[in-house]
N, C-alpha and C positions, 0 to 999 in steps of 0.2 A: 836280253829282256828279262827283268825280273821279277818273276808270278808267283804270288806267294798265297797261296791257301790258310785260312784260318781254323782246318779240320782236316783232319786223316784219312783221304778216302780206301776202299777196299786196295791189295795191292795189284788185282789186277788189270784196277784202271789206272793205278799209277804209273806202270808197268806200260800198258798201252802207249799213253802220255807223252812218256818220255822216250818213248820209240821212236814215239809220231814228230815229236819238235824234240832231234837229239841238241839242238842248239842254243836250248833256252836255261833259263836258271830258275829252275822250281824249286818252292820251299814249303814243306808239307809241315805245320803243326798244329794242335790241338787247342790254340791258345792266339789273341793278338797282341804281340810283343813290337812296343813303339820302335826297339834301334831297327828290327827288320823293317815294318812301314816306312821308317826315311827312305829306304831305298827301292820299297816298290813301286813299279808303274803300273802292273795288273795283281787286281785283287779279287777273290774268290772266295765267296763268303755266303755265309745262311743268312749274313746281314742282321740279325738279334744283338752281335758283340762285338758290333759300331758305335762310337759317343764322337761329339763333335768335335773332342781334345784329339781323336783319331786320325779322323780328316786334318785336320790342323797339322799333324805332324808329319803327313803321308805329305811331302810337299811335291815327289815327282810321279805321283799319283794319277792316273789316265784315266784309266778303265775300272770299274769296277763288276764284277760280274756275280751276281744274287744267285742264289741255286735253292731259290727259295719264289713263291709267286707274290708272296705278300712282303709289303716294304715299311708299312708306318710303323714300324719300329727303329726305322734306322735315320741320321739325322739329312736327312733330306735340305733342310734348307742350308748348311754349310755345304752339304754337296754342289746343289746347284749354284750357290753365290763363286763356288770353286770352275766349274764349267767342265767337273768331271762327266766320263759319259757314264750310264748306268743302264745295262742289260739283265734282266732275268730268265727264267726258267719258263713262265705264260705256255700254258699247253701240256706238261708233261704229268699234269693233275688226272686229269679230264677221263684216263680210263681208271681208275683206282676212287676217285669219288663218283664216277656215275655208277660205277657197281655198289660201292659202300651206298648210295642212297637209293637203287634199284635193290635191293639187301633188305634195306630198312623198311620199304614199302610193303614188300613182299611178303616179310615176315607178320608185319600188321595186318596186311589185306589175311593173309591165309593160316592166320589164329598160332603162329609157330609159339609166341610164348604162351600162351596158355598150353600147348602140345607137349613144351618142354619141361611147364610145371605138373603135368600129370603124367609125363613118363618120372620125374623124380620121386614121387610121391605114388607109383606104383597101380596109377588107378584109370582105367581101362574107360574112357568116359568118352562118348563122341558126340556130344549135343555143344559142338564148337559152332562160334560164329562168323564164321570165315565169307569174305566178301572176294567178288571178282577186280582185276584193276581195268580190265575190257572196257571202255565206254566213258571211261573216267575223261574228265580234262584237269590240266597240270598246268599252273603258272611258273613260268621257271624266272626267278628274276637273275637278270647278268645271261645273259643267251649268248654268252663268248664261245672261247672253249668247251670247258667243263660244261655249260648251261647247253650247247651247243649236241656234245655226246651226248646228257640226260636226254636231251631231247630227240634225238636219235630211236635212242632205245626205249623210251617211252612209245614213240609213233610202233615199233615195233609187236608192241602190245597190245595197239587198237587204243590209245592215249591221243585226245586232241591237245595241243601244247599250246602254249600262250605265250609269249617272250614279251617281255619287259624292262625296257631300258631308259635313260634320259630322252636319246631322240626319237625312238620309237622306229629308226630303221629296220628294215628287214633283216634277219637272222635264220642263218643257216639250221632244216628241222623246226622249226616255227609255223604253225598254221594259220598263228595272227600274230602281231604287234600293236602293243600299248605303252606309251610314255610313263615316266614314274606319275605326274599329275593325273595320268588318268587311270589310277589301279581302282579308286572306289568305281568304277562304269564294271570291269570285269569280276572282281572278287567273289561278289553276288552268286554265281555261276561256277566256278570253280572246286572242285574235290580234293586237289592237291594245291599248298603253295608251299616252292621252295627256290628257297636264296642260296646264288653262289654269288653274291654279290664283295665286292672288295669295299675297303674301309674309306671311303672319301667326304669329303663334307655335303653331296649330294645322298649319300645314303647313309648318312650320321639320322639314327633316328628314323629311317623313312617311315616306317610303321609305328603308328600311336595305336592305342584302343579301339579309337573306331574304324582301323583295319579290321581288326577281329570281329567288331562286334557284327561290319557287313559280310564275312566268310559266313559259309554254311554252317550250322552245327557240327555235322557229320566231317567237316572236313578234316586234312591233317596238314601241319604247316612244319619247315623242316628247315634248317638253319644250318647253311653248312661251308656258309659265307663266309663273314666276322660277327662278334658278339654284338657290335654297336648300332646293328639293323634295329633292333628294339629293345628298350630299356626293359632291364629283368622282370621289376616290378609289375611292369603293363603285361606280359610274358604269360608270368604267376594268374595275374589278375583272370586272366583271357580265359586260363585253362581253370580256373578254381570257379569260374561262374559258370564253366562249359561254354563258351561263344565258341571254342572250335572241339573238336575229339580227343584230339593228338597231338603231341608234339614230338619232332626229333629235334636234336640239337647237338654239334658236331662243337659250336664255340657260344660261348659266355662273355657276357660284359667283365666279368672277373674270372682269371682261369690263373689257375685249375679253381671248379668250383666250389666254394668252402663245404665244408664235411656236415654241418648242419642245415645245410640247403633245403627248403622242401621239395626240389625237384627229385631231388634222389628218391623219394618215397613217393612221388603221386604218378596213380596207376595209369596213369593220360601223357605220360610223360616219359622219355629216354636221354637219358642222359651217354655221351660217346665222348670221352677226354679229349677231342681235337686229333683222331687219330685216321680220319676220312680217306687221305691223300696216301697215307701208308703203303710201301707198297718192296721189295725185294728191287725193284728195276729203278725205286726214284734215281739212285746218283749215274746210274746204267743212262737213264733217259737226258738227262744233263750234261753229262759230259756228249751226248751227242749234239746237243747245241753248243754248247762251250769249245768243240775243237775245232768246228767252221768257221764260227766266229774267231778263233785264234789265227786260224787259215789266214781270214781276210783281216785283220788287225794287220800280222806280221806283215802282208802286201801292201798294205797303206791305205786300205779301202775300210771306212769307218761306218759303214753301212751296214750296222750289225742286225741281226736279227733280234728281235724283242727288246730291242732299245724302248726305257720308258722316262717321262718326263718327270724330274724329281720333284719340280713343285706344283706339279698335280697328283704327284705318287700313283701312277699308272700309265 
């Protein structure tokens, strides 16, 4: 079987690897080289440096395996018209961004930067306005995984959570559930809203203006989804009229985001290059989904774990 990685990973999982399945023909590079793809049947990929001439050439092409959670970047609909199958990574986010937004919160509730700017500036000042997160409630939209942890470690806090999805099922750490149609009934009410939501034509856009404008003042809204939850401008708008407090923001409708942006400068606003999911263990946490599922591929059992549909891209 020929597996062919389109990245280098550390050597001592390659090492691992190739202990584990002395029988396979791995092929580690830095780059997607089309004579290799003729010949692969399992591919291993962050999935960003797929085009559909790719797919096309991959003709004995089976599996592909993302080690990545997010997919609309790669061409999905030549995938699926192919009837490859497509596994990701789904879960191995979840403790690295609920601390990075557990971070973010914390830091805001309990005045850190302002702390930071008067310890560099030498000035001994404690008339801070640091608030509690105790008693707060949290809308978490996408209540999967990651949505799932926050919300974990929120309840830990004394945080009532609120999960919100399309169907409005129940959700693991959730004290209530609401459908996306019915987020103006809760927002009202809310202290926190924050997106791990993925990019689909249901949550293109979900939030307009008058999201915002029915959040509390006080509130902080935090984006750690994808950029396309809501258009920049409505974004800008929201936070420059104050309809909410705060804003984090992990991804942008255009990333990286351009250097004249007024987000960089307003004082309601944090700007985090997409670096949320960062983490020492990501390809550690991967390869332990990746070598089960190789387990049960090489057996003939196609029942993979986090198989997703390519043309719904999730």
């Amino acid at each position: 079987m020929k597996i062919y990685f389109t990245f280098d990973p550390r050597p001592d999982l390659k090492e691992e690897l190739l202990q584990e399945f002395p029988g396979q023909d791995f092929i580690f590079r830095n780059s997607v080289e089309e004579d290799i793809l003729k010949k692969t049947e399992i591919l291993v990929t962050y999935g960003e440096d797929l085009t559909e001439s790719h797919i096309e050439v991959a003709t004995k092409l089976q599996w592909i395996m993302v080690v990545s959670a997010g997919l609309e970047k790669m061409p999905l609909a030549e995938i699926a018209k192919r009837g490859i199958i497509v596994s990701n990574v789904r879960g191995i986010h979840k403790v690295p961004m609920a601390e990075s937004v557990l971070a973010h919160i914390l830091a805001y509730k309990r005045s850190l930067p302002w702390i930071y700017e008067k310890e560099r500036n030498a000035e001994w000042n404690r008339k801070s306005k640091s608030k509690e997160l105790r008693d707060s409630t949290a809308l978490i939209l996408g209540p999967g995984a990651i949505g799932g942890e926050i919300g974990r470690i929120l309840q830990c806090f004394g945080v009532k959570t609120i999960g919100c999805n399309r169907s409005g099922k129940n959700a693991n750490y959730m004290n209530d559930m609401v459908k996306f149609n019915e987020l103006m009934t809760v927002l009202p009410e809310v202290d926190i809203v924050i997106s791990v939501l993925p990019s689909t034509k249901e949550t293109h856009y979900l939030l307009g203006i008058e999201h915002f404008k029915a959040m509390k003042e006080s509130a902080i809204f935090m984006n750690f989804g994808r950029g396309d939850l809501v258009a920049t401008d409505v974004l800008l708008q929201a936070l420059l009229q104050k309809e909410i407090a705060y804003a984090v923001c992990d991804v942008f409708e255009e990333e990286p985001l351009p250097v004249d942006h007024p987000f960089w400068s307003m004082e309601n606003m944090t700007v985090s290059p997409h670096v949320s999911s960062h983490s020492s263990r990501y390809l550690e946490r991967s390869f332990d989904i990746f070598k089960p599922n190789l387990k049960k591929w090489l057996a003939g059992d196609k029942q993979l774990e986090n198989i997703i549909n390519p043309q719904k891209g999730y």
